[in-house]
C-alpha positions in Angstrom: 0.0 0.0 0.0 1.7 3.6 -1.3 1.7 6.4 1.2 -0.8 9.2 0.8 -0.7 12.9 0.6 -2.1 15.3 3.1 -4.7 16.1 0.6 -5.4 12.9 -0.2 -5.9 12.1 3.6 -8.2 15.1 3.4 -10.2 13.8 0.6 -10.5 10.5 1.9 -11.6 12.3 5.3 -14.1 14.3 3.7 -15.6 11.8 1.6 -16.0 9.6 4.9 -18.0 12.9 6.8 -20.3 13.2 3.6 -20.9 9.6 3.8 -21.8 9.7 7.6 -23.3 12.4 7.7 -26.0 11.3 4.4 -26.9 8.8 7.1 -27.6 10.6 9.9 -31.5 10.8 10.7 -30.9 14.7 12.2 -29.5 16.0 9.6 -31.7 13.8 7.5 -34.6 14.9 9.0 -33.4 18.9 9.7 -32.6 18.7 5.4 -36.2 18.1 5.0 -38.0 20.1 7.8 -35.0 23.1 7.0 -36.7 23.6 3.0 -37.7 27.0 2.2 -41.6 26.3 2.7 -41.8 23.2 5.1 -42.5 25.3 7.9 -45.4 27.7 6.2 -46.8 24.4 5.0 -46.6 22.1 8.2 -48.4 25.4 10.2 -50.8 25.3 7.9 -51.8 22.0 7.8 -51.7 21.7 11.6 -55.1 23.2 11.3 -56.5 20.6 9.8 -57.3 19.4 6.2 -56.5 22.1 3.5 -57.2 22.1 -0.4 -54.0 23.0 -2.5 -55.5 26.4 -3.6 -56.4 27.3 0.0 -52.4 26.4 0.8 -51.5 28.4 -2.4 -53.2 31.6 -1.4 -51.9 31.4 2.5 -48.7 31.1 1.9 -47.9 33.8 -0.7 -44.9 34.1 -2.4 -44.4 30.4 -3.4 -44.8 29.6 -6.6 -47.1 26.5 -7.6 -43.7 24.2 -8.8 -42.4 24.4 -5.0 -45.4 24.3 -3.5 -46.4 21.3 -5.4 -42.6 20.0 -4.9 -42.6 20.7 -1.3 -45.8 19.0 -0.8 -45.0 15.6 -2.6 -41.7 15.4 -0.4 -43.6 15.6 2.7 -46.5 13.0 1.2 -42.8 10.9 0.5 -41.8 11.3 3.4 -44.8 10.0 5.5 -46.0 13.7 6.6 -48.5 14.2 4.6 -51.5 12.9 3.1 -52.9 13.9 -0.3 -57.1 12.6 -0.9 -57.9 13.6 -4.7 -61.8 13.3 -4.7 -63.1 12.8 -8.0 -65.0 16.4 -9.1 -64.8 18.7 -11.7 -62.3 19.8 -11.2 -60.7 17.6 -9.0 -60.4 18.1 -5.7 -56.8 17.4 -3.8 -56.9 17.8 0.1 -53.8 17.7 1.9 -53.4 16.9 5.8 -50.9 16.2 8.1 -50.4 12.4 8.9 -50.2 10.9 12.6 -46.1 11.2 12.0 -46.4 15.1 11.1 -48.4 15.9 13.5 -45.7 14.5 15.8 -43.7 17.3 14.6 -45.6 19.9 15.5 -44.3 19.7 18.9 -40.8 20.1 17.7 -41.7 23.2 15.7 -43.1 24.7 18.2 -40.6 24.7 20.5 -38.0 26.1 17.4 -40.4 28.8 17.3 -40.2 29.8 20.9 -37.1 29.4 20.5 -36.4 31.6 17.4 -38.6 34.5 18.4 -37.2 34.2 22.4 -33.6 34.4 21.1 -33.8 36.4 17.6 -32.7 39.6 19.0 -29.3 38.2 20.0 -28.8 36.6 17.1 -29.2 39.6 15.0 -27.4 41.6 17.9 -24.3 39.0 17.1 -24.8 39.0 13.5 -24.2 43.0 13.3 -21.4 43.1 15.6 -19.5 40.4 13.1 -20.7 42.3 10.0 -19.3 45.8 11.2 -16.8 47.5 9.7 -13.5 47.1 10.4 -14.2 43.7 12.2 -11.3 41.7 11.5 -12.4 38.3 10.3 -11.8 35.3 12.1 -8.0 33.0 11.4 
């Protein structure tokens, strides 16, 4: 077996971490739940059933390919629910499954969270954005 370079250690290294952390149900589960409109579409289904338009027109300012996108990856997931009921035109209902609704818990208490803790986080993200901050190393 030949000896390796540093950056070939490094390579090796990093292609181990990806490989790990692919496999790791967090960040798994955080990739999903951290999408763009996971959130708006979780709290509105935590309501109770919802027809796609009704979704579409509450949460304003995604467009119908990522609504519909983020929607089938939560129905993939096991999150959702989607009941088409034969009409003209066809009806789609969406509704959060017994396993999303067991993350509801879990974004509420990131909500607390973020709105208990927001103002130091902006607080810290101004004092490392100032001018004439040196930056880290």
């Amino acid at each position: 077996m030949g000896t390796q370079t540093a950056a070939e250690r490094r390579d090796a290294e990093r292609a181990g971490h990806r490989v790990r952390a692919a496999a790791c149900p967090t960040n798994r589960v955080l990739d999903r739940i951290g999408d763009k409109w996971v959130g708006l579409v979780l709290k509105e289904l935590a309501g109770g059933p919802r027809r796609y338009g009704d979704l579409a027109r509450a949460i304003v300012g995604a467009s119908q390919k990522m609504l519909t996108q983020t929607l089938r990856h939560l129905e993939r997931d096991g999150l959702v629910s989607r009941a088409v009921t034969p009409a003209v035109p066809a009806r789609v209902d969406y509704a959060l499954t017994p396993l999303g609704e067991t993350l509801l818990p879990v974004l509420g208490a990131l909500t607390e969270w973020a709105e208990e803790h927001i103002g130091e986080i902006d607080a810290a993200r101004e004092t490392y954005d100032a001018p004439g901050r040196r930056p880290p190393g």
